[in-house]
BADRENDO-204563 format. One record per residue (C-alpha): residue number from 1; x, y, z; residue in one letter. Coordinates in nm, 4 decimals. Example, Ala and Ser with C-alpha at 12.3 -4.5 7.8 and 13.67 -1.06 7.14 Angstrom:
BADRENDO-204563
- i|px|py|pz|aa
- 1|1.2300|-0.4500|0.7800|A
- 2|1.3670|-0.1060|0.7140|S
//
This chain:
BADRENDO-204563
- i|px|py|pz|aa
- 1|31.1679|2.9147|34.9783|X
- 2|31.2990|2.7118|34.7528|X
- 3|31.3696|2.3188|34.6806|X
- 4|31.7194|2.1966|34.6878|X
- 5|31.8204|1.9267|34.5022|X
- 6|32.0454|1.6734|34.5888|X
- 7|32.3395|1.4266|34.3881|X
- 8|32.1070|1.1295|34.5426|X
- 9|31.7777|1.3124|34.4331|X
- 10|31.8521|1.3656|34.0711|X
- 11|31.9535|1.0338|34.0395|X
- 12|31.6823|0.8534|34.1598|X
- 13|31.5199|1.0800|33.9181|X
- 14|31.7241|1.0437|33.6289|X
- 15|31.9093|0.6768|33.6996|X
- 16|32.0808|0.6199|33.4020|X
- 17|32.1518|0.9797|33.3090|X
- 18|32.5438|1.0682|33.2497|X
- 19|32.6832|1.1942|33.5624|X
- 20|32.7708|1.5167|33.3867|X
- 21|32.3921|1.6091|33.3867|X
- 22|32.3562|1.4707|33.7644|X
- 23|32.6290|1.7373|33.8384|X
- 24|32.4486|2.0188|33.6278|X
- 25|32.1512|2.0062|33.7823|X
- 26|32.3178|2.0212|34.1448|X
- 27|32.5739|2.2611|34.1138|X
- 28|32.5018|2.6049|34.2594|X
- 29|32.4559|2.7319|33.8431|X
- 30|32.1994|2.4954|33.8108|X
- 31|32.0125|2.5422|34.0677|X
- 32|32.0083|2.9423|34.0681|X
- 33|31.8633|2.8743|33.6710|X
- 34|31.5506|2.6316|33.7742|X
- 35|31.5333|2.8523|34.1107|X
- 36|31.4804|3.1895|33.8742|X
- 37|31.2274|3.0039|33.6566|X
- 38|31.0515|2.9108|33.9525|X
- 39|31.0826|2.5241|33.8671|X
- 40|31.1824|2.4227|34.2257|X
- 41|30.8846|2.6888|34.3869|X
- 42|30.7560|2.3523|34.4685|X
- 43|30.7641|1.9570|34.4251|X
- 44|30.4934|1.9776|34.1877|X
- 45|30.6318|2.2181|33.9287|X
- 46|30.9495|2.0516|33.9708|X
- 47|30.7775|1.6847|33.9475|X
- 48|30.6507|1.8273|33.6343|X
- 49|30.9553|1.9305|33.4807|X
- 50|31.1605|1.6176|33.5698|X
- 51|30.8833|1.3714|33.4228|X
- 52|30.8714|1.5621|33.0709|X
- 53|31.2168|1.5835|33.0460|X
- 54|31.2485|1.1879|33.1324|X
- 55|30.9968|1.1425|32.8650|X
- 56|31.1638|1.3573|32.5953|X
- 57|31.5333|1.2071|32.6227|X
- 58|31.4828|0.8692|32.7604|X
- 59|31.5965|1.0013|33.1074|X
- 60|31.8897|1.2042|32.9675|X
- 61|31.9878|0.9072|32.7949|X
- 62|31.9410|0.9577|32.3779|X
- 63|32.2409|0.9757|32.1982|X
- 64|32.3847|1.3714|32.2156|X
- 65|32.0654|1.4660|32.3800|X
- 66|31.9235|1.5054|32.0045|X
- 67|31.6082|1.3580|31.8386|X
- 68|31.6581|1.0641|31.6236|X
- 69|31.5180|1.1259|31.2608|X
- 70|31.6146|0.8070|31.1198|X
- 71|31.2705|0.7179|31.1662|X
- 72|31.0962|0.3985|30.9320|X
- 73|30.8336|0.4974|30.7494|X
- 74|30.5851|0.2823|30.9814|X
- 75|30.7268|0.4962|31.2491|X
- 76|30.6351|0.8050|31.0624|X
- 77|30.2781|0.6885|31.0836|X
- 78|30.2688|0.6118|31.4678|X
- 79|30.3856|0.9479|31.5565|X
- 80|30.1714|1.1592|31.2852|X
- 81|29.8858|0.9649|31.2196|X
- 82|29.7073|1.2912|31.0685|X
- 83|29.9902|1.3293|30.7615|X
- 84|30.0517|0.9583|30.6789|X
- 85|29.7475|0.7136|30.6738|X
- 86|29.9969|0.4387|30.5929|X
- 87|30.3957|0.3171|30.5785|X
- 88|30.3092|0.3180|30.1392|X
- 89|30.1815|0.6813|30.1951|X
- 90|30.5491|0.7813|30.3813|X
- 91|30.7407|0.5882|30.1137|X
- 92|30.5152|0.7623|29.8006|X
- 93|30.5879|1.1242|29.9234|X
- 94|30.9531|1.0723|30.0450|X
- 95|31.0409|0.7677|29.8414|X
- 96|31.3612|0.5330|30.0061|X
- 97|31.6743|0.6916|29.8608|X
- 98|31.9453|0.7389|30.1604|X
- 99|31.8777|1.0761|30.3325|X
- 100|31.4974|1.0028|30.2968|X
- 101|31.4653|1.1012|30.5967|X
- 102|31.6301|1.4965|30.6368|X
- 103|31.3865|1.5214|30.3070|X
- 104|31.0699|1.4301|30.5331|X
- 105|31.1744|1.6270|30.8334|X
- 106|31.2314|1.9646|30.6602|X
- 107|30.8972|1.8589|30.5041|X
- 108|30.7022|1.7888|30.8555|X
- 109|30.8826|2.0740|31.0292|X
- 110|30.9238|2.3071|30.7610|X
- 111|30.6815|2.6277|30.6999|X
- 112|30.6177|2.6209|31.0883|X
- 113|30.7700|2.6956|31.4550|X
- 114|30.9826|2.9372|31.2530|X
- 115|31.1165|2.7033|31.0269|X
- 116|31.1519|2.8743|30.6505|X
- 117|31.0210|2.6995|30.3885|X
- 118|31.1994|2.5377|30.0821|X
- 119|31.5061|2.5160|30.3763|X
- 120|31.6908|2.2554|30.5639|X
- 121|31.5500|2.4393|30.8814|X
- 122|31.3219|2.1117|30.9663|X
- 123|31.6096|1.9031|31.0039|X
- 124|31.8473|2.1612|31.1276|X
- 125|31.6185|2.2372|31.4104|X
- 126|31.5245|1.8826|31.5464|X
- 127|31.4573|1.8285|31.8798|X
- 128|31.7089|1.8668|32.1465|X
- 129|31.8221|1.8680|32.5353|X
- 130|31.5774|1.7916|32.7937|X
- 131|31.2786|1.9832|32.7132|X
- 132|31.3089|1.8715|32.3488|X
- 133|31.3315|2.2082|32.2056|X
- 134|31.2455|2.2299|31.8339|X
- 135|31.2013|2.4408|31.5865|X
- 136|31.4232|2.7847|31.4776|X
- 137|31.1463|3.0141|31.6883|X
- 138|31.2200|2.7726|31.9728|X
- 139|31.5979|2.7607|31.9654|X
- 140|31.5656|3.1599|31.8976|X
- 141|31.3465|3.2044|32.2429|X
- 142|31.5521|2.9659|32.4456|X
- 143|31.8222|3.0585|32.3537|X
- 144|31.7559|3.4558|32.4360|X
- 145|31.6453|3.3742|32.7815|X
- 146|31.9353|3.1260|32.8534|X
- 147|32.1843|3.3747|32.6987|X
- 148|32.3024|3.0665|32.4890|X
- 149|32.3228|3.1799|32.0764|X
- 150|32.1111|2.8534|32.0405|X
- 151|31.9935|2.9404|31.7038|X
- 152|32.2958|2.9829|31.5315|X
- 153|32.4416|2.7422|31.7489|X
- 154|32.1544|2.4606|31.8060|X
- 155|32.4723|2.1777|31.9208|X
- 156|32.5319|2.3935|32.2671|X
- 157|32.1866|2.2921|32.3718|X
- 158|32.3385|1.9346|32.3502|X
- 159|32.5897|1.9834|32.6514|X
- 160|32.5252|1.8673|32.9730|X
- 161|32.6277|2.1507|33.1847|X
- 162|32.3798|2.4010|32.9575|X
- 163|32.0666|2.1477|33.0652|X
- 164|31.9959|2.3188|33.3805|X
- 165|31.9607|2.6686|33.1384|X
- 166|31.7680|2.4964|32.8748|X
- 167|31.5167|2.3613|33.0753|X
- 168|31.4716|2.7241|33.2446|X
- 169|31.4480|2.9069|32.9714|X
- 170|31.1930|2.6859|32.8147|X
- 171|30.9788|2.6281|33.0997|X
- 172|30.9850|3.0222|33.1275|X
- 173|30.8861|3.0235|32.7658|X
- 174|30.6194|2.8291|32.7543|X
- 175|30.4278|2.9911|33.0579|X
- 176|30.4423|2.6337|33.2620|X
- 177|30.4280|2.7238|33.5836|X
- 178|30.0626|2.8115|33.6406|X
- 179|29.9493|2.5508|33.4349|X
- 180|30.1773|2.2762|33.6461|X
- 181|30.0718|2.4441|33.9910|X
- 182|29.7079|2.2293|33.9319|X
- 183|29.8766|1.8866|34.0161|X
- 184|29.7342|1.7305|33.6844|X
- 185|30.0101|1.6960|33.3889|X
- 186|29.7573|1.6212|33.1356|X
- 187|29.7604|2.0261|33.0810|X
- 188|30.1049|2.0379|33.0272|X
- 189|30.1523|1.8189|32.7892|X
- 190|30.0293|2.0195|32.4457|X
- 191|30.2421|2.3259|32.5368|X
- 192|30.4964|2.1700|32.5853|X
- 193|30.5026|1.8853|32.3140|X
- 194|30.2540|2.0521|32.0696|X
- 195|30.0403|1.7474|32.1004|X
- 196|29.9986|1.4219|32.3788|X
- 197|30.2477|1.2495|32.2395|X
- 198|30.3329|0.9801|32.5578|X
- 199|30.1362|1.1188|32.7364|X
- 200|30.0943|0.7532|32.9621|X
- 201|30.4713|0.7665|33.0186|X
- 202|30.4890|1.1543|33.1070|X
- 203|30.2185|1.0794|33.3907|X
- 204|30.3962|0.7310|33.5119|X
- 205|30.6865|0.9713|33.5010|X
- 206|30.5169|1.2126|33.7273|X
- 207|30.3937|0.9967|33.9745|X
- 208|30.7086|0.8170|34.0315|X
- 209|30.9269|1.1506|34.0378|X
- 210|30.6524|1.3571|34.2997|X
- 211|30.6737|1.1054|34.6170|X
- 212|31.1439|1.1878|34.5619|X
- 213|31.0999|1.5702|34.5149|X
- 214|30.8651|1.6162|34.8165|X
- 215|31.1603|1.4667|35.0119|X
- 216|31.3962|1.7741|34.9501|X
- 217|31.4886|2.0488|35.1471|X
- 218|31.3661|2.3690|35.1394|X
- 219|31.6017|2.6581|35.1448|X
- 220|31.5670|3.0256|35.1344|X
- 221|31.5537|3.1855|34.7564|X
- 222|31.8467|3.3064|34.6205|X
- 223|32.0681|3.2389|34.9725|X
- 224|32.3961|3.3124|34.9234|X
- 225|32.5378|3.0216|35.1022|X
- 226|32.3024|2.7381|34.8776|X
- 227|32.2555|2.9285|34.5674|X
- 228|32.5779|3.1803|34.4889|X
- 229|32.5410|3.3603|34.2013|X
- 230|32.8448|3.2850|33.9491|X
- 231|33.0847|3.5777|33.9883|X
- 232|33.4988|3.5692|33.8326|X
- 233|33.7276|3.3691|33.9973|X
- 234|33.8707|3.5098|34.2690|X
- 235|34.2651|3.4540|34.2804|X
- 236|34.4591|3.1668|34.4244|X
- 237|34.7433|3.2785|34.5896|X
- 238|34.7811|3.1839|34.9360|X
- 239|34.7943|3.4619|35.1806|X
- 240|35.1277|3.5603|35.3900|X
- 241|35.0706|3.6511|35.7784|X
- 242|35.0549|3.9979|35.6612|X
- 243|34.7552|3.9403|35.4272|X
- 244|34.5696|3.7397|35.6140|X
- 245|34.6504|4.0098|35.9619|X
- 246|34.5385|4.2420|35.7204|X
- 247|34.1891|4.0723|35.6554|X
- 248|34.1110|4.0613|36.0301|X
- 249|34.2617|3.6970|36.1356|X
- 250|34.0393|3.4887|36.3083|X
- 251|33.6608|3.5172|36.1982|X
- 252|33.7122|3.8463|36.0163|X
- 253|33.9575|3.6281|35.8408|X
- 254|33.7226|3.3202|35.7723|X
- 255|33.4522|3.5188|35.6620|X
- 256|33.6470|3.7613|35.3859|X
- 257|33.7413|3.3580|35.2800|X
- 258|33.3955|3.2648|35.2848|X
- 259|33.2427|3.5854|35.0824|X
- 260|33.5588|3.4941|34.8070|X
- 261|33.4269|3.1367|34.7928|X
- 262|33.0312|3.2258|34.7302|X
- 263|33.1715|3.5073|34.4336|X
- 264|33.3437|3.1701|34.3008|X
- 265|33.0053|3.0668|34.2669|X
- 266|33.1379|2.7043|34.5277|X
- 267|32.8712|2.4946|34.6797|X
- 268|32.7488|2.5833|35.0102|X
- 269|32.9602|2.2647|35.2051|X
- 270|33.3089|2.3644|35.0163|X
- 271|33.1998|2.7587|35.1226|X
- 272|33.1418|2.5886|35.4663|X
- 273|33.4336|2.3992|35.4659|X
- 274|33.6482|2.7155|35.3393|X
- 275|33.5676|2.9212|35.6658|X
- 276|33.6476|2.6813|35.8661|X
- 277|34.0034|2.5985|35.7405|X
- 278|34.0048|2.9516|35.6781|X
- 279|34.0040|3.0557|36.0960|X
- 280|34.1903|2.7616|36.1846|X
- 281|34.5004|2.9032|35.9555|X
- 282|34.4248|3.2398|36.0658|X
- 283|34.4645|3.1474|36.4080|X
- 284|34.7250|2.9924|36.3905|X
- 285|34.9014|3.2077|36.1739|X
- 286|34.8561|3.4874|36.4447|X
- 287|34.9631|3.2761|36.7050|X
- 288|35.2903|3.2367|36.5333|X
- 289|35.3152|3.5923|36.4751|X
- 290|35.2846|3.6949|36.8342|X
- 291|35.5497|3.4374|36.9598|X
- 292|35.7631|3.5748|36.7045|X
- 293|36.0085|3.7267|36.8944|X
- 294|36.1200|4.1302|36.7884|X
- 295|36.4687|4.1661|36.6058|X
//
């Protein structure tokens, strides 16, 4: 079984988060990626999940989903404490020319997480989407397992209808699941963030995300009504009496409309919604046919 997640659900979760994310995470895509990493095998991985992510971006809020390095040097010292002992320390290494900055990042992040050294790799590879991924080894695994070319491409992790895949692939990545299943995010915090970086606001996260999660349905993995897998576009044309005798009428009829609607990879209401108009046409369409009278 699996947890299906609702418009209403996500944005409780997420309440100032663009609705293009909102729609991510609910569409039938979406849901088949977190299903497949086993995010939504239960409220507690999925609680998990949700509260780093609302951490990391602000709630899917952070400009282009991508880490802010215009950082002060006073800020520098807050969030490494163990490279800067003070603001003068920051400004001495980096000095306060504009651009400061990309200089201090490919510094901090160079030489590591796949980065190469003496290369703009530490501020190429910032932090991005909702898992924060960072780093040209992380951007090279994520992207793999999403099937997204993130590292040559590290802007697509930015789009809102590739969060559902990010998230996925880097909870896959990093081996989360077992270490969520205990109920105590403290343990998920270094592999996912390298450190415990907020880690106050990741567990205020959790607590207020677990009590909406455990509210969701369960459904049965991988059902082809919830979850359709994406498949091509099926064609649009409307079916003549002779088509649509030829697929069976009636039920036959409804459910040949039905199986075309799941391969479109359509929600499980609109694949609902589909047979039904689908028999009622049929029906009537062979009703017509039969009063029809011969030439």
């Amino acid at each position: 079984m699996t947890l299906l997640l609702t418009s209403a659900a996500v944005r409780q979760i997420f309440p100032k988060a663009p609705q293009a994310v909102i729609d991510a995470f609910c569409s039938s895509e979406g849901q088949r990626r977190l299903q497949s990493a086993g995010i939504t095998d239960n409220a507690v991985r999925l609680a998990v999940a949700m509260a780093h992510c609302h951490h990391e971006t602000g709630g899917f809020t952070i400009p282009n989903l991508t880490e802010n390095i215009n950082y002060s040097a006073d800020r520098m010292v807050v969030v490494w404490p163990n490279r800067f002992k003070s603001a003068a320390a920051v400004r001495a290494k980096f000095g306060t020319a504009p651009g400061w900055q990309k200089k201090a990042f490919d510094d901090i992040y160079g030489n590591r997480m796949g980065n190469r050294p003496g290369t703009s790799d530490g501020s190429s590879f910032i932090g991005r989407a909702g898992p924060q991924v960072t780093g040209r080894d992380g951007y090279r695994e994520v992207g793999k397992r999403a099937g997204l070319p993130l590292e040559a491409q590290p802007e697509l992790a930015c789009l809102p209808e590739n969060q559902p895949a990010v998230l996925a692939a880097f909870w896959t990545w990093k081996g989360m699941g077992p270490l969520a299943d205990a109920g105590q995010i403290d343990a998920t915090v270094r592999p996912w963030n390298g450190g415990t970086n907020g880690l106050a606001d990741r567990k205020t996260q959790y607590a207020r995300i677990l009590p909406i999660v455990r509210k969701l349905a369960e459904v049965p993995e991988l059902a082809d009504a919830a979850l359709p897998k994406p498949r091509p576009a099926v064609p649009s044309a409307s079916p003549t009496p002779s088509s649509a005798k030829e697929a069976g009428g009636g039920v036959a009829g409804a459910v040949a409309g039905g199986a075309a609607a799941a391969q479109a990879g359509l929600p499980w209401y609109v694949i609902v919604g589909a047979v039904i108009a689908t028999a009622i046409i049929s029906y009537a369409l062979m009703r017509a046919l039969r009063r029809k009278p011969a030439n």
